[in-house]
MITILUM-338248 format. One record per residue: x, y, z of N, C-alpha, C in turn; residue in three letters. Coordinates in steps of 0.05 Angstrom, whole numbers, plus 32768, in hexadecimal, padded with zeros to 4 digits. Each point is the difference from the previous one (the first is absolute). Layout:
% residues N
XYZXYZXYZALA/...
//
This chain:
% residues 313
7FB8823C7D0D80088008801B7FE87FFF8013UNK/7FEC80057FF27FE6800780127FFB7FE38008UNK/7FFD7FF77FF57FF17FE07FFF80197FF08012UNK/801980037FFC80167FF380187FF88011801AUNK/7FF7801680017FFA800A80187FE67FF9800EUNK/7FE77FF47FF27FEC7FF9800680087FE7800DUNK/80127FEB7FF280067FE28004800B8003801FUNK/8017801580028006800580187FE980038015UNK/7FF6801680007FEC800380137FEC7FE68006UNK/7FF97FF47FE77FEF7FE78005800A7FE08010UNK/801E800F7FFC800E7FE580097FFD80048029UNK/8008802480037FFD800180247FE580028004UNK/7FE97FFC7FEE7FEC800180127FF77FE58004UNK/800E7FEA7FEC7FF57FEC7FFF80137FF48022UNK/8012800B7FFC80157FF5801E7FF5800D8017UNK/7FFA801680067FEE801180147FE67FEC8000UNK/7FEE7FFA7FF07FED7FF3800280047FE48006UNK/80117FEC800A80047FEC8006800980018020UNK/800C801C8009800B800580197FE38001800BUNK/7FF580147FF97FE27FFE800D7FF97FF28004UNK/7FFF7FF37FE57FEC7FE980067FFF7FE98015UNK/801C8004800C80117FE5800F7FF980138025UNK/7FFD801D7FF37FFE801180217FE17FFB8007UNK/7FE980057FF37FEE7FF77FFC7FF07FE6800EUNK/80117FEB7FF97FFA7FEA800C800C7FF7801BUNK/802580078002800F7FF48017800080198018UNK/7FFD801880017FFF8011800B7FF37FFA801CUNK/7FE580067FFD7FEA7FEE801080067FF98011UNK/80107FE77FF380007FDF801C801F800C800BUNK/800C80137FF8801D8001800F800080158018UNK/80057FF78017800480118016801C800D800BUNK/7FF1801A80098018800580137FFC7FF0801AUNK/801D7FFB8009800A7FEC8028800980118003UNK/7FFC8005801A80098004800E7FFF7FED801DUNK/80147FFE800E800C7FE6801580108014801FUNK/7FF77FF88010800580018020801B7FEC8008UNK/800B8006800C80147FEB8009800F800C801CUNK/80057FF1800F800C800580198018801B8000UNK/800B7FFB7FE8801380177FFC7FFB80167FECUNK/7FE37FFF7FFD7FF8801E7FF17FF07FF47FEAUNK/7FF580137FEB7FF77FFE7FE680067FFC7FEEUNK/7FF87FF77FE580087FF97FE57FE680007FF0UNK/7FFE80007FEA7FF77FFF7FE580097FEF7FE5UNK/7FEB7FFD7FF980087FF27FE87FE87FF47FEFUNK/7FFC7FED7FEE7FDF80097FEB7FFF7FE28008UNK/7FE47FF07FF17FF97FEB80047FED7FFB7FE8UNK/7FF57FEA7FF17FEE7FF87FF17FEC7FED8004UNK/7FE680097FFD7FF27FE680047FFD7FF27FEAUNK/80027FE1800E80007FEE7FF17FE67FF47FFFUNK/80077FDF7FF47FDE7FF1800280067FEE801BUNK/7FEB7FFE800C7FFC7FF780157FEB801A801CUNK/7FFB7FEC80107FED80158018800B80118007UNK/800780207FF9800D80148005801B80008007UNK/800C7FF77FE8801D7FFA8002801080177FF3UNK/801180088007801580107FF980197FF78000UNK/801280027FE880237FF77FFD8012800E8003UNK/8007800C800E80188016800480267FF08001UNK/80188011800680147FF4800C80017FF78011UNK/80107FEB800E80087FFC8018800680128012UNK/801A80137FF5800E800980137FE88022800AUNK/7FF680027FEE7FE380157FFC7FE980018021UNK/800A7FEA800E7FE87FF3801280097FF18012UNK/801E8005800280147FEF80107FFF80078020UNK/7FFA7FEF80107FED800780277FEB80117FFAUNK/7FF57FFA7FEA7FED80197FFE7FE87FFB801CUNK/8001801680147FEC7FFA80157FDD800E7FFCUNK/8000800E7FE67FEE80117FF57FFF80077FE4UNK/7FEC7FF97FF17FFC7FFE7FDF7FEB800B7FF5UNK/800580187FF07FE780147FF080067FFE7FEAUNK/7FE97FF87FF0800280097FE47FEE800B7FF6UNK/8009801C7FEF7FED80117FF77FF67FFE7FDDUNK/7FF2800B7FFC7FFA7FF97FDF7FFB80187FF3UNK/80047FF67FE47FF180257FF07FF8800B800AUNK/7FDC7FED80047FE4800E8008800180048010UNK/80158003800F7FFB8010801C7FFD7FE78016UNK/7FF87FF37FFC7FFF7FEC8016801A7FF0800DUNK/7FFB7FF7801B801A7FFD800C7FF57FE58012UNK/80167FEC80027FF07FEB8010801F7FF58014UNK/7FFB7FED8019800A7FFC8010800C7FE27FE8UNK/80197FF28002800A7FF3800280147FEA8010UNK/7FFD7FE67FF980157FED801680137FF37FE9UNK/80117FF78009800E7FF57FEF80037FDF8005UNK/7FFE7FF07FE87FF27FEB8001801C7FEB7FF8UNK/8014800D7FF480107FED8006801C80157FEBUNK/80147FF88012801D800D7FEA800E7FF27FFDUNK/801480037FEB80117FEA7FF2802080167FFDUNK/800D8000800F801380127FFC80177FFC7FEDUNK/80007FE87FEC800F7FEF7FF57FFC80127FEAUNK/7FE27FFC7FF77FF3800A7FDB7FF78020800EUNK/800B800E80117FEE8013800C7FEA80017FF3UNK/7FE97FEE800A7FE580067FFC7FFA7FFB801FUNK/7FE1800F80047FEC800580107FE07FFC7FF7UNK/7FF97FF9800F7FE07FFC80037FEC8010800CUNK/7FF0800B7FFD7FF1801080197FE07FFD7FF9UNK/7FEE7FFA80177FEB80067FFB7FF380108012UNK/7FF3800B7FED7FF3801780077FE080008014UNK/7FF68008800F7FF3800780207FE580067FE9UNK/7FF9800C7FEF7FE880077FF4800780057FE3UNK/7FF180017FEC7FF97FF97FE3801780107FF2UNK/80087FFA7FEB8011800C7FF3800280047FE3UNK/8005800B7FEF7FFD7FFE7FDE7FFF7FE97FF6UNK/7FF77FFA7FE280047FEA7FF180177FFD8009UNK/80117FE07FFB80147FF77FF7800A7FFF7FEAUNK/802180088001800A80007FE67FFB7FEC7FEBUNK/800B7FF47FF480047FE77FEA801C80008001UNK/80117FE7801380147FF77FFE80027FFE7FDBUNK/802480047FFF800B7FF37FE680187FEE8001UNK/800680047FEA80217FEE8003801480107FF2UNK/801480008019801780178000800D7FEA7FE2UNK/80087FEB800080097FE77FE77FFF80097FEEUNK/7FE380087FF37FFA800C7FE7801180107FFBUNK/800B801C80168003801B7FF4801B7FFC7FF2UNK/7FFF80167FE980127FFE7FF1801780158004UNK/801B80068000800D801E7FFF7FF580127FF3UNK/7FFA801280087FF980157FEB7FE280047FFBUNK/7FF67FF180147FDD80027FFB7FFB801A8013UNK/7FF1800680027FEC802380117FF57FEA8018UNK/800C800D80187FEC7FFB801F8000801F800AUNK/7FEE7FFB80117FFA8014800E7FFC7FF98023UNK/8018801780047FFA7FF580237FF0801D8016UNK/7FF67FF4800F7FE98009800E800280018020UNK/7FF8801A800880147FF280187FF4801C8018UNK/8013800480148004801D800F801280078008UNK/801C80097FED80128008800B800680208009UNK/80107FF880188006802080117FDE80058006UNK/7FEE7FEC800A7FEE800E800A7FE980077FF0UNK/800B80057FE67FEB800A7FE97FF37FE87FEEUNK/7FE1800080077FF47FEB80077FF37FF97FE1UNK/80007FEE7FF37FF87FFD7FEA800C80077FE3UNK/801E7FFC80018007800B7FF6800A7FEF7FE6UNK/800980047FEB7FFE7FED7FE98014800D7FEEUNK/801B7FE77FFD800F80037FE980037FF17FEFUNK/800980057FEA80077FF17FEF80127FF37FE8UNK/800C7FE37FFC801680007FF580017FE77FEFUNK/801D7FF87FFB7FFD7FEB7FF380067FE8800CUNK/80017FDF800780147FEB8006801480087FF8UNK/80137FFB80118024800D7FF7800F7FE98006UNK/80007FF1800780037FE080027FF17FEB8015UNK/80097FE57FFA7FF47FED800980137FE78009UNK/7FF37FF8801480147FE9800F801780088017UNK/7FF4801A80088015800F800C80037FF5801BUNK/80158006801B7FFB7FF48017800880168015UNK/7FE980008016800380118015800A7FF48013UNK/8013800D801080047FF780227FEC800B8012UNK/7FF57FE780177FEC8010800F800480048022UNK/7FF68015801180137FFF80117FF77FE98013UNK/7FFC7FE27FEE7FFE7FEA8012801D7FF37FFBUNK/800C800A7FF2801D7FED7FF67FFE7FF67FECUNK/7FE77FFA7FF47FF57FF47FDB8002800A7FE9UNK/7FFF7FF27FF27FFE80177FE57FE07FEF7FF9UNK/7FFB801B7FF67FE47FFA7FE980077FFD7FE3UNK/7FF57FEE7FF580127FFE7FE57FE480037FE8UNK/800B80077FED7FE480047FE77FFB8017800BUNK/80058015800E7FFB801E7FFE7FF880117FEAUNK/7FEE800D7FF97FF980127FE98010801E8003UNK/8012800E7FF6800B80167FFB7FE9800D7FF3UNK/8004801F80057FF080107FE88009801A800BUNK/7FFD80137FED7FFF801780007FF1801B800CUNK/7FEE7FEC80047FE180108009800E80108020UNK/7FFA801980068010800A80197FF17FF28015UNK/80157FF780117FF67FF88019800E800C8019UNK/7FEC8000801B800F8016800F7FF17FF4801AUNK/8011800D801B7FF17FF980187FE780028005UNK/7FF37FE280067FE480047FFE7FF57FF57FEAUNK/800C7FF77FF27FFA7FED7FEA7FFF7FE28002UNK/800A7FF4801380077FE880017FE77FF28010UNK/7FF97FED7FF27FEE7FFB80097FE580097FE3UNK/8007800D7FEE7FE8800D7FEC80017FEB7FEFUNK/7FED80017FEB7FFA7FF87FE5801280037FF3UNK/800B7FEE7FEC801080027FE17FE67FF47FF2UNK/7FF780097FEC7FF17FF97FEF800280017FE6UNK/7FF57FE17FF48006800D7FDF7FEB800C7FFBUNK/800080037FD57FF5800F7FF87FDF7FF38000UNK/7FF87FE7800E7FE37FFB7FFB7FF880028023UNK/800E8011800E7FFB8005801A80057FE28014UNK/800A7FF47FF580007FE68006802380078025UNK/80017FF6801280138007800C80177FE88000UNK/801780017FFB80167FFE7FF680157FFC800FUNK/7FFF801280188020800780127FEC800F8018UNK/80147FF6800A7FEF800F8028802880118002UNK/7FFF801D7FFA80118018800080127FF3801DUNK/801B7FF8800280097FFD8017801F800F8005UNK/800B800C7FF08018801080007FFB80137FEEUNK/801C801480088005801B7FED801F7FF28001UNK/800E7FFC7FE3801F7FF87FFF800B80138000UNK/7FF780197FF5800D80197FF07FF380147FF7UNK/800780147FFC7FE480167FED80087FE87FEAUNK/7FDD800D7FF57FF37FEF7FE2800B7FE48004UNK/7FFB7FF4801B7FFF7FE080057FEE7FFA800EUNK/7FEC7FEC7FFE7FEF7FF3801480037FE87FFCUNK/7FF87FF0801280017FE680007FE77FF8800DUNK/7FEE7FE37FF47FE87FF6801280037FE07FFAUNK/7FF87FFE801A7FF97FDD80027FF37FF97FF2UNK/7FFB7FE97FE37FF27FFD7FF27FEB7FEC8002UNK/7FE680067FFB7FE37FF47FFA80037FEA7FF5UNK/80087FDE800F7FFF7FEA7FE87FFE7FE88009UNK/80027FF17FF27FF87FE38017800C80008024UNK/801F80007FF5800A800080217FF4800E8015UNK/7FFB801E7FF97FFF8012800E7FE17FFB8007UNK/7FED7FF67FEF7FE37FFF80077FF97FE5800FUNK/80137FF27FF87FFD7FEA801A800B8002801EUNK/8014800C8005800F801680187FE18016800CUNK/7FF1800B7FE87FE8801180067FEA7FE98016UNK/80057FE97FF87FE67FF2800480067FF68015UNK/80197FF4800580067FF88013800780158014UNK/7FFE801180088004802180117FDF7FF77FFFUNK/7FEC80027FFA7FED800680087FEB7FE4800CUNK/80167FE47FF87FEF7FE68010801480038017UNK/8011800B800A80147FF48017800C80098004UNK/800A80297FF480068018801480207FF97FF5UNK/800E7FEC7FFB801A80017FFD80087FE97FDFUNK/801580037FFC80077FF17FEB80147FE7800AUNK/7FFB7FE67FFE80117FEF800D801B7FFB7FE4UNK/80167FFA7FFC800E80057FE9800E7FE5800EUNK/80097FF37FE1801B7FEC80068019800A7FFBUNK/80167FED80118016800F7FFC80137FE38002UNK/801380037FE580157FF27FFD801C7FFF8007UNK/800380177FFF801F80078010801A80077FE9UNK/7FF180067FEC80127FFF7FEB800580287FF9UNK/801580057FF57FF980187FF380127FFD7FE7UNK/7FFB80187FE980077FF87FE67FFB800F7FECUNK/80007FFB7FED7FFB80157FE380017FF17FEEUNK/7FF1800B7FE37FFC7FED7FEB80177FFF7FEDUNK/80027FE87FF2801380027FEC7FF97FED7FE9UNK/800780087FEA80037FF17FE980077FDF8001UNK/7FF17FF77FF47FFF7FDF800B801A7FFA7FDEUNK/80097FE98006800C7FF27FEC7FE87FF37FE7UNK/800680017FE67FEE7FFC7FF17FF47FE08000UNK/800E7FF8800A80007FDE80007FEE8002801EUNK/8000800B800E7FF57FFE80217FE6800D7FF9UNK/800280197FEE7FE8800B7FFD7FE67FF27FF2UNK/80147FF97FE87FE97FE87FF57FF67FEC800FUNK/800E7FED800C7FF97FEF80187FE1800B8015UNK/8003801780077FF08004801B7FF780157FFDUNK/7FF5800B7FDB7FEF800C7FFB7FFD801D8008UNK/8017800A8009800D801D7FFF8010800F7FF5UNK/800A80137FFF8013800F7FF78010800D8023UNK/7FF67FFA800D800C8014801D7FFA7FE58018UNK/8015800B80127FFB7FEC8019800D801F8014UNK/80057FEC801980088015801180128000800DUNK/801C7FFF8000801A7FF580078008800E8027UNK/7FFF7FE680117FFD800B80108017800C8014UNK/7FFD8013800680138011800780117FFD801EUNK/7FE57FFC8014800B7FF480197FE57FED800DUNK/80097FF8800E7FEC7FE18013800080098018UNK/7FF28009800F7FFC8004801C7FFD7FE98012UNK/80177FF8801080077FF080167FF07FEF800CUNK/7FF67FEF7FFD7FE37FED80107FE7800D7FF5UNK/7FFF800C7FE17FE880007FF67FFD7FF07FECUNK/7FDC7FFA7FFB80057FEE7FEC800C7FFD7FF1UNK/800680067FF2801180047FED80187FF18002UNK/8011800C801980117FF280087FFF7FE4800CUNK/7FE47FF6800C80047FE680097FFC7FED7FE9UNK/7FF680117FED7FF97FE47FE980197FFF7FEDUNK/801A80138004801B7FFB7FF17FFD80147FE8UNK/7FF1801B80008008800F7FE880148005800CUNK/800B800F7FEA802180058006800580187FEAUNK/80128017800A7FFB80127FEF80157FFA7FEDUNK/7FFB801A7FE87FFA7FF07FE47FF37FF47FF1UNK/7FF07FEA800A7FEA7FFC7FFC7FEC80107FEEUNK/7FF37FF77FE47FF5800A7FF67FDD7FF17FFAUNK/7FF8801780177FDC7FF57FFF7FEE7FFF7FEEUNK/7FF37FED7FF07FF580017FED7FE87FF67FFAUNK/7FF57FF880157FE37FF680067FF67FF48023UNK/7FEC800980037FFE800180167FE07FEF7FFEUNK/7FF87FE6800A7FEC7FE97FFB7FFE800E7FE0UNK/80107FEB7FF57FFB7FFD7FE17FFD801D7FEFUNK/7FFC8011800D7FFC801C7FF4801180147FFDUNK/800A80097FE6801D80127FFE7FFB80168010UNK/801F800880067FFE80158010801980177FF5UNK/7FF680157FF8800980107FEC8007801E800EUNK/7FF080058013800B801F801080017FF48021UNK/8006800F800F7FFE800180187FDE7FFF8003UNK/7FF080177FFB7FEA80077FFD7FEB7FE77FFEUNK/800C7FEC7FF57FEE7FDC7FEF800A7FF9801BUNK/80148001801580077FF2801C7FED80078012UNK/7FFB801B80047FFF800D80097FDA7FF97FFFUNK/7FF47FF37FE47FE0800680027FFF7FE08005UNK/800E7FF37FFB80027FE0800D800380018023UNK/800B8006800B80028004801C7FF38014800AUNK/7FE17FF17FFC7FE58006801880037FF1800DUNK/7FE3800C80127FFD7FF880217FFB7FDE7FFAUNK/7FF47FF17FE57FF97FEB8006801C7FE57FF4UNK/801E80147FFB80167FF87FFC80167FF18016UNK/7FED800E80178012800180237FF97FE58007UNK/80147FF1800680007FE5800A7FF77FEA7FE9UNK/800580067FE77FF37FEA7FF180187FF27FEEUNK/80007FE77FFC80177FF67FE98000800E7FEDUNK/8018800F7FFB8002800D7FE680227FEF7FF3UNK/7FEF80037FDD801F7FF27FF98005801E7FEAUNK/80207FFC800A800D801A7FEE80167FF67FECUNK/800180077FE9801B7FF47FED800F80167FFCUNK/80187FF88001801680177FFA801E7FF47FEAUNK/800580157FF780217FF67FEB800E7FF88016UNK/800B7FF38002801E80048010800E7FE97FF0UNK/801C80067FF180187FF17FF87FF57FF17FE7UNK/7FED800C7FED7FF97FF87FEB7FF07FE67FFFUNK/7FF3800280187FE57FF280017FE7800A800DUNK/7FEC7FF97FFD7FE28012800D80017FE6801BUNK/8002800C80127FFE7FF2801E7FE78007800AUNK/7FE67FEE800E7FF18000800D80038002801FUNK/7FF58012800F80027FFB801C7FE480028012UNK/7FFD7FFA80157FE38003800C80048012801DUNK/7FF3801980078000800E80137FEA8008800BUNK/7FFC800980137FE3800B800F800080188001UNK/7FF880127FF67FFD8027800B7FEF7FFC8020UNK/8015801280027FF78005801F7FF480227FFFUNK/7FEF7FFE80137FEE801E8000801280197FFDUNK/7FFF80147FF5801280197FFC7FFF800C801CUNK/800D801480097FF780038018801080247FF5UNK/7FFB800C8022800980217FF6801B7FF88008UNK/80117FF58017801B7FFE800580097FEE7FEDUNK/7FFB7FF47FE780157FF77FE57FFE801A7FEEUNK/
//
């Protein structure tokens, strides 16, 4: 009994000692925002990243923001601008007026597994530095944002999140950051935009050119189970059967037609919305693109141009 009770104890200190260890390092670089705006105040946290005093917060965190503070552990507090927002992936950019902590060490939200330990970091209700912690509770999840979008590959977790959080650290267990905190779904729900190729190229581009230019096809849709004979063919298991065609968009001038089942987009399968969605960048807009789709038990080729996304589509 004694010795199952030692194992116990050795097992929470070894889990307490990994929380630290992760507060230790990401703590630091995470600030409290606070933001000015024509119609009053707000709050919300921010992280520095790598680059000349850069900070990653939400979008909606910094939204007309006409005035930007961010404070730190050590007590120090510095003036911020905001360098570019993306209201699509709610991310934000800010750099900061004078020196700021190390930078984190980006990770990749990809890796995380269900059920792995993050820790999110943050200032909710005001209370500044504040640190919970939980498990991944799922993956691949999708948010609506109040641009009309969804964010898709969302990280769920457990860890409490609360006003004033959005905009904080998710971090795993090698302090590495993971998720930028951008909703509360529910008690014992959070949700964060996840750390990964897409999202770090969206980062980079917010900080060469203040905005994200996106392609847009005109299509909308959902995935489905490909035929085994189709699947083998074009080297998937999933396409994306399309649901409706928007009227004089590409899509529609090059003859998709719904029904239509999308399954590569220039030679490259296309398996979620999310694979459309990281294909149609800014350098997608106006260029020959060829797309293949099922329709009537053949793979049909067509050729269309993405035209720039805009906020009124």
């Amino acid at each position: 009994m004694g010795d199952h009770e030692i194992s116990d104890q050795e097992a929470m200190d070894a889990y307490s000692a990994s929380i630290v260890r992760v507060v230790d390092v990401v703590l630091p670089s995470v600030a409290a925002v606070s933001v000015r705006t024509a119609q009053g105040a707000g709050a919300g946290s921010a992280s520095v990243i790598p680059g000349h005093r850069l900070l990653l917060t939400s979008a909606h965190v910094v939204e007309a923001a006409a005035e930007v503070r961010a404070a730190f552990a050590d007590g120090s507090e510095v003036a911020a601008r905001v360098v570019g927002r993306d209201p699509l992936s709610d991310l934000a950019v800010l750099r900061a007026d004078d020196d700021v902590p190390p930078p984190l060490t980006l990770g990749d939200a990809a890796k995380l597994r269900v059920g792995q330990l993050v820790v999110a970091l943050g200032n909710p209700r005001g209370l500044a530095g504040s640190v919970t912690a939980g498990i991944v509770s799922a993956l691949g999840r999708s948010l609506p944002t109040g641009a009309g979008r969804i964010i898709d590959e969302v990280v769920q977790t457990d860890a409490a999140l609360n006003p004033g959080n959005s905009g904080g650290a998710l971090a795993d267990t090698s302090g590495r950051l993971v998720g930028v905190s951008t909703a509360v779904a529910g008690i014992g729900l959070g949700l964060a935009v996840p750390i990964n190729t897409t999202t770090r190229a969206i980062i980079d581009e917010l900080v060469r050119t203040g905005r994200v230019r996106r392609a847009w096809l005109g299509i909308a849709g959902a995935p489905v189970v490909l035929p085994e004979p189709v699947a083998n063919r074009v080297g998937s298991r999933t396409g994306i059967r399309v649901a409706q065609v928007i009227a004089r968009s590409p899509a529609d001038l090059a003859g998709i037609r719904t029904g239509d089942i999308l399954v590569a987009i220039d030679g490259a399968p296309v398996v979620t919305t999310t694979e459309v969605q990281r294909l149609m960048v800014g350098d997608a807009i106006g260029r020959r693109t060829e797309v293949t789709v099922w329709r009537n038990g053949a793979l049909v080729d067509a050729v269309l141009l993405p035209e720039e996304l805009t906020q009124a589509r």
